[in-house]
N, C-alpha and C positions, 0 to 999 in steps of 0.2 A: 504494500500500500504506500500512495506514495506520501511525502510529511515533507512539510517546509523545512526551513531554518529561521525563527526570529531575527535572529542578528544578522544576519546576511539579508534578510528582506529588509531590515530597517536601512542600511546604509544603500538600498539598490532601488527604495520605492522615490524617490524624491517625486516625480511626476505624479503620484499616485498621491501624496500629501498633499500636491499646490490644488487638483483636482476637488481633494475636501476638504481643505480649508476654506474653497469656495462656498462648496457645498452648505457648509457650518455656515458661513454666513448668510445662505436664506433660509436658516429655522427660524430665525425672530426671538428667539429666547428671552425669555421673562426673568428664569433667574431661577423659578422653582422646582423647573420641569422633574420626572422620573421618566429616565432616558434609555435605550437600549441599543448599542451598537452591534449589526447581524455581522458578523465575518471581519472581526477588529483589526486582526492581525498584531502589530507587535503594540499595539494602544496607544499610537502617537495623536489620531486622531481624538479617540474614547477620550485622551485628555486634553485635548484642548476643550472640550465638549465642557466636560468637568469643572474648567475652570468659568465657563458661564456660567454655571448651574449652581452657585453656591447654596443656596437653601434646599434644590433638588439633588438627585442621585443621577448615576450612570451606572451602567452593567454592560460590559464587552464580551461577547461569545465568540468565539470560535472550533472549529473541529479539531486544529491542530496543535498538538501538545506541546510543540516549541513554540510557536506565535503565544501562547499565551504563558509558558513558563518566561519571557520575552518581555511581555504585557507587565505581568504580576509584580515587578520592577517598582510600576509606578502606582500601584495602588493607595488610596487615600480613604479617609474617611464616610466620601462623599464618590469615590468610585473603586468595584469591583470587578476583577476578570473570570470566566468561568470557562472550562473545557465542553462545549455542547455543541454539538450537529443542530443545525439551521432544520432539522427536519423532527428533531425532537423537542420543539419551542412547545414548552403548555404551560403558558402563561392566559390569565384571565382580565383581561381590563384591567391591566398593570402599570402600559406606558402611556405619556404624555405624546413620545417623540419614539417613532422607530425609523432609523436609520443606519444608512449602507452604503458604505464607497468603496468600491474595485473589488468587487468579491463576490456580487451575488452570479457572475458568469459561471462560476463556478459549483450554481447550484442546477440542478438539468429539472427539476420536479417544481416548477412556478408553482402549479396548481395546488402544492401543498403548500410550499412557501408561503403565499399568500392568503390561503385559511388559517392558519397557524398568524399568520402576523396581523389580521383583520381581528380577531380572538383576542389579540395581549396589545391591542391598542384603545384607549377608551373611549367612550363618544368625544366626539370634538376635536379630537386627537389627531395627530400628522404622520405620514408615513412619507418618507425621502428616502429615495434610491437613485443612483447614480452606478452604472455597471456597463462594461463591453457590450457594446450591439453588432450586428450587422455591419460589414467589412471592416472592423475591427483587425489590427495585427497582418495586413493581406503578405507581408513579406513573410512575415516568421512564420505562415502558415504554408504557404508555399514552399518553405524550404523542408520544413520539420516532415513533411511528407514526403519530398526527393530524399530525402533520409532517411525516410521508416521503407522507403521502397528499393535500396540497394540490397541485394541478393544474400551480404551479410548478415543483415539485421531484419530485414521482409520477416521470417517465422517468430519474432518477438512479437510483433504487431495482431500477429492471427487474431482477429474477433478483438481487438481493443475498441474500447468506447470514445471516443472523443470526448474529450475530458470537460467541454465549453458549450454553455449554451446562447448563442449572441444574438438575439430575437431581432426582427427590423419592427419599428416605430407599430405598424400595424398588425404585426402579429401580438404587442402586447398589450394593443389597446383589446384585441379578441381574448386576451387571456383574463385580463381583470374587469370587464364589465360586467361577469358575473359576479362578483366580490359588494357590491351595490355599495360603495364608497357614496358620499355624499355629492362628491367634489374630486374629478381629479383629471389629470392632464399628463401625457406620455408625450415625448421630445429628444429627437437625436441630436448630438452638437459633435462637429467635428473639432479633435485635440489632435489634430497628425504633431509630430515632436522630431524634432531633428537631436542626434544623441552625439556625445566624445566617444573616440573606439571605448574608453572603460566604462562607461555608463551605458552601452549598448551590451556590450558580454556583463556586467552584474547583471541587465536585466534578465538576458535570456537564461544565468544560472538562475537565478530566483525571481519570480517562480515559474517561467514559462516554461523551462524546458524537463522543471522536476518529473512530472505525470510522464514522460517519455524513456527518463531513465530506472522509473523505479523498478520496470521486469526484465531487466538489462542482465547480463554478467556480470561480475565485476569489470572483467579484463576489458571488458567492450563497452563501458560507461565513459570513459576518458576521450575512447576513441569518437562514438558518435556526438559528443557535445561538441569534439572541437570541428568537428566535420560541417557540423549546422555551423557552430560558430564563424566558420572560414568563411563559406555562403553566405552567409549573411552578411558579411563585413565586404565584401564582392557586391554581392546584390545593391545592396543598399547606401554605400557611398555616393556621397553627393559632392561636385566640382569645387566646393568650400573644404572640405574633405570632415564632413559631417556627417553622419548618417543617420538616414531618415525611414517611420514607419508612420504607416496609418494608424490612425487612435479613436474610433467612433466612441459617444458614452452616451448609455441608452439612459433617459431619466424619467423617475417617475414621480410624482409629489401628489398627495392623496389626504384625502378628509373624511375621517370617520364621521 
């Protein structure tokens, strides 16, 4: 199974912080909220969250046991990290505020997601999401597949899932108007990012390319990272000598 690394995603997510810092700044926060972040990861945003909230709470979830041994770092009085799948939320008219940056692609079951998160939000209450859509990542997808398809590595891949689910604008308006939200609004925005060679390879070790190498060999782990990694540093340079990927972010903002 495959599992991040905290500290390695902290120092490799920068784009993925400036993304929800934005984000953070259209809750509107009062100051009292009980807050819940779906898919925290290492808790850089959970706390900035936190430092709004000073009469309210925060709780950051994640599945993966480093991200949040990671997290747990920062914990406060006024916020806590917990190890939980996004798919076993049972929570009951809990939160004020649920929200989610760069992580819910990585949940492939909306349909649950979003009963589960309509359940542990309270009337009146907001739901923000902000997550990969639709041609999201079109370079590293393109490669990580010329990769999974060379003759040495092709019987790793048998029957693998695709790790991402990156809906287009309209497919998730079909997903959640059964959810009878009061009030809500789905929106794609393009982030394309032009990277340094060293902030292009953090990225792709953490997290893109983890789900690829985790039914690897050992011996052949080193080999197909740098395989992509070569490709991709080919493909994707740019005449500045930058390298550039596509970044759609599918977003959702919703009213119990």
């Amino acid at each position: 199974m495959a599992d991040f690394d905290g500290e390695k995603y902290k120092a490799a997510s920068k784009h993925q912080k400036e993304w929800g810092e934005r984000l953070i700044g259209d809750l509107a926060l009062k100051g009292d909220e009980r807050v819940i972040d779906l898919g925290c990861g290492d808790g850089y945003l959970t706390n900035k969250i936190r430092n709004l909230v000073p009469k309210g709470s925060v709780l950051g979830i994640d599945s993966s046991a480093s991200m949040i041994e990671t997290a747990k770092k920062l914990e406060a009085p006024n916020l806590k990290f917990q190890k939980l799948d996004i798919y076993d939320l049972d929570f009951d008219e809990e939160f004020d505020v649920v929200f989610s940056n760069a992580a819910l692609h990585w949940v492939k079951d909306h349909n649950r997601l979003l009963g589960n998160v309509r359940k542990a939000v309270r009337a009146g209450g907001l739901v923000r999401f902000n997550f990969a859509g639709d041609g999201n990542c079109s370079n590293f997808f393109e490669v990580v597949q010329e990769v999974m398809a060379i003759p040495s590595y092709r019987e790793y891949f048998d029957g693998m899932v695709w790790p991402w689910f990156m809906p287009s604008v309209s497919d998730y308006e079909v997903l959640i108007e059964p959810y009878k939200f009061c009030e809500w609004s789905v929106w794609m925005e393009n982030a394309d990012r032009h990277f340094t060679e060293d902030e292009l390879v953090l990225w792709i070790d953490q997290p893109s390319i983890v789900p690829f190498l985790a039914g690897l060999k050992q011996g052949d782990k080193q080999a197909f990272r740098e395989e992509v990694i070569n490709r991709m540093l080919q493909r994707t340079i740019t005449p500045d000598g930058r390298f550039f990927e596509t970044f759609r972010r599918l977003n959702l903002k919703a009213k119990k």
